[in-house]
Structure formats: structure tokens, C-alpha cells
N, C-alpha and C positions, 0 to 999 in steps of 0.2 A: 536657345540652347539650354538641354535641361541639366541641371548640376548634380547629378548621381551620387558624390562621394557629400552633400551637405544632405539628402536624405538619407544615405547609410550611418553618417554621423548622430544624428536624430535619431532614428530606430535605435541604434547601436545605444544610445542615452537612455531610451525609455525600456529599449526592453527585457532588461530584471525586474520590474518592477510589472510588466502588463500579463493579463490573463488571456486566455484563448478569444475572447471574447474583444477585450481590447487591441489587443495586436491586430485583431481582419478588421476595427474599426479604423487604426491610425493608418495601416496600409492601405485601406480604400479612401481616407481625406486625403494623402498625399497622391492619388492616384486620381481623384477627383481635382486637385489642384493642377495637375498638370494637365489636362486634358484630354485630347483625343492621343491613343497608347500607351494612357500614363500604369493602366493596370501592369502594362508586359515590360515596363522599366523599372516600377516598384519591386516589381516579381523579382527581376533578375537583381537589384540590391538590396533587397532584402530576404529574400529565400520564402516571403510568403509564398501561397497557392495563388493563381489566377483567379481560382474556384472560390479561393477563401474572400480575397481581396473584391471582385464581383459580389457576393453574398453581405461584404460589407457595404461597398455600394448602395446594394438595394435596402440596407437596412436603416443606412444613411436618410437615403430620400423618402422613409417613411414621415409624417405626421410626428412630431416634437411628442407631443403625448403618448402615440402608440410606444414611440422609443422606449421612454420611460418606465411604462410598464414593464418593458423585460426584464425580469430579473433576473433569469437562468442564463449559464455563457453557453449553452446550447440546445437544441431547441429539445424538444421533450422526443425521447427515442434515439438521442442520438447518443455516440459513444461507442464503444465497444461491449457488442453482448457477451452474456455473462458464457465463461467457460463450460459447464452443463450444458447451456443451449447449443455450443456450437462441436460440442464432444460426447453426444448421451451416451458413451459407454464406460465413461472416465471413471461415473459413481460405481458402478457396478463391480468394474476391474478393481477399484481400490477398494472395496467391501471383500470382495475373492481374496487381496492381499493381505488384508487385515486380517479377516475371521479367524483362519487356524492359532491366532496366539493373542488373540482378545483373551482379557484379564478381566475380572467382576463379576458380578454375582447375577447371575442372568434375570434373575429377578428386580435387583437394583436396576434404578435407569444411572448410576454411574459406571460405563464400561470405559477399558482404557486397552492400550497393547502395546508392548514390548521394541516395537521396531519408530525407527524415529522419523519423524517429517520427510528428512533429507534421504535417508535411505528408500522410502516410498517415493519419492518422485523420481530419482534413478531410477525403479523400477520399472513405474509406471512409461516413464520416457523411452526408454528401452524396447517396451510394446506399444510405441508409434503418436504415444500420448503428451502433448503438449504444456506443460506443466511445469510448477514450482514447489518449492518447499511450501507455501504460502496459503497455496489454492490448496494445496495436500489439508494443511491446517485448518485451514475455514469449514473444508469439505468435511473431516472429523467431525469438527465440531458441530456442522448441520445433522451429524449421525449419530451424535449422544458421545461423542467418545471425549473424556476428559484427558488434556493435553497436561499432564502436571510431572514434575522433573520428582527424581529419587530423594526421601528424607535418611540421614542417616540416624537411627535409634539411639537411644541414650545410652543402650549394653554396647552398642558398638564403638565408644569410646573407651578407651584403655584407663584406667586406674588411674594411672602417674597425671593422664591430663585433668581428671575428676579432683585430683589431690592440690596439682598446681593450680586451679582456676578457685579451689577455696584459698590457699594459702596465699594468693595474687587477694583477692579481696577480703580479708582479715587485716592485711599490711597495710591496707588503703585505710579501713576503718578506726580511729582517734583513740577510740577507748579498748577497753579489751571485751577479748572472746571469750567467750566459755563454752565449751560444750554442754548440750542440755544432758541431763541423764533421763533413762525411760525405764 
């Protein structure tokens, strides 16, 4: 009789703490303890893959040494490709969105523009495009465009705050003040 709720309890322990890599290992030792069917019991209490749980299996019954060597939690290729590869028209649409209100000196390689991440990817989403505020940013940034927020000028501060922020640090200062004369 195989006890279901004492490996979900197990999993349930360990796994905050396990990477992708870990989890399809502890899911294929309890799945190798249990024997024949144990992959499609693991499966169902713990929500691993079959596929996953299998993969660790076989990684299991490798050579002690070969193990070791891996140091990657996935094998080389693997993961999700990159947004470009599976969207080539992504760069192109958002270069069309940008350009009419790129900012800088066309000569300079600092270019920038007026519209913000988050309103680009709306856009972009809107014409069918898969996307985040994120990918928008990265992608900028593979295009020369500097991502940098508004500074506000020193004339753009009012008198009375120029006035108070001396007279706040005079009253802090022990000895006295003088104005210089020029």
C-alpha cells in the first residue's frame, strides 16, 4: 500500500527550497522507491510532469560521476526562446512606434523618446504582439535608446524653496553666517 499523503507531505517540505533541477530529481527518487507505477503516483501528488519525473529517472541511473558534472538545471538549449526569435516583427513595429518622437541628436549614439515602456507595450499588444513593459525596455535598450526619467532644473524651483532650504541649513550650522560680498 503506497502512502500518498507521507510523499506529498515530503515534497510539500522540500519544495521552497528546490530548483527545477531538484524537484524532477526528488520526484523521480520517490518514484524509483516505489516501483513499478511509482512515476504516475508521484505525478498525481505532486503535480510534477511524467516527462519531468522520467528525465529524472534517467538522470538518476547515470554514472555518480557523470551526475556531478552537471552543473546546469537544464540542459543547454533549453528554456524558453528568446522573444525576437519567436516574434521577428516585434523589433521592427516598435522602431515604427518609436521613431516619429525619438529625442537626441542624431549624431550622438544617446537617443531617447517621449512615450513610456508601458504605453509601448499596450501598443504593441494591440497589433497582435506578445509582450511586456520589460521586453519593450530591454528591446530599447538593444537600440541605443536611453531609458532615463525627467530631472527637474534648478530655475524650475521657486525662490521661497531656494530661500527656505538656505535658511533650514544656517539654523543647523553652531556658529554664524555671513554673507560673502562680491
Amino acid at each position: 500500500m503506497v502512502d500518498s499523503k507521507a510523499i506529498e507531505r515530503r515534497y510539500e517540505v522540500l519544495s521552497p527550497v528546490l530548483d527545477e533541477r531538484m524537484r524532477r530529481l526528488v520526484a523521480a527518487a520517490e518514484s524509483l522507491a516505489l516501483g513499478y507505477g511509482g512515476a504516475s503516483i508521484v505525478a498525481r501528488t505532486t503535480g510534477v510532469s511524467r516527462r519531468a519525473i522520467a528525465a529524472g529517472v534517467a538522470e538518476l541511473k547515470q554514472p555518480r560521476a557523470k551526475r556531478l558534472v552537471m552543473t546546469g538545471i537544464r540542459r543547454t538549449g533549453g528554456g524558453r526562446k528568446k522573444t525576437t526569435a519567436t516574434d521577428p516583427t516585434l523589433k521592427q513595429d516598435l522602431e515604427r512606434l518609436v521613431d516619429p518622437v525619438t529625442r537626441g541628436d542624431p549624431e550622438s549614439p544617446l537617443r531617447w523618446t517621449c512615450k513610456s515602456v508601458r504605453k509601448l507595450a499596450e501598443q504593441l499588444n494591440r497589433m497582435g504582439h506578445g509582450t511586456s513593459h520589460r521586453m519593450i525596455a530591454e528591446l530599447l535598450h538593444e537600440l541605443g535608446y536611453s531609458l532615463q526619467a525627467n530631472r527637474k532644473s534648478w530655475r524650475a524651483r521657486s525662490i521661497r524653496t531656494v530661500t527656505r532650504s538656505l535658511s533650514i541649513s544656517t539654523r543647523r550650522c553652531k556658529g554664524t553666517w555671513l554673507p560673502t560680498s562680491q
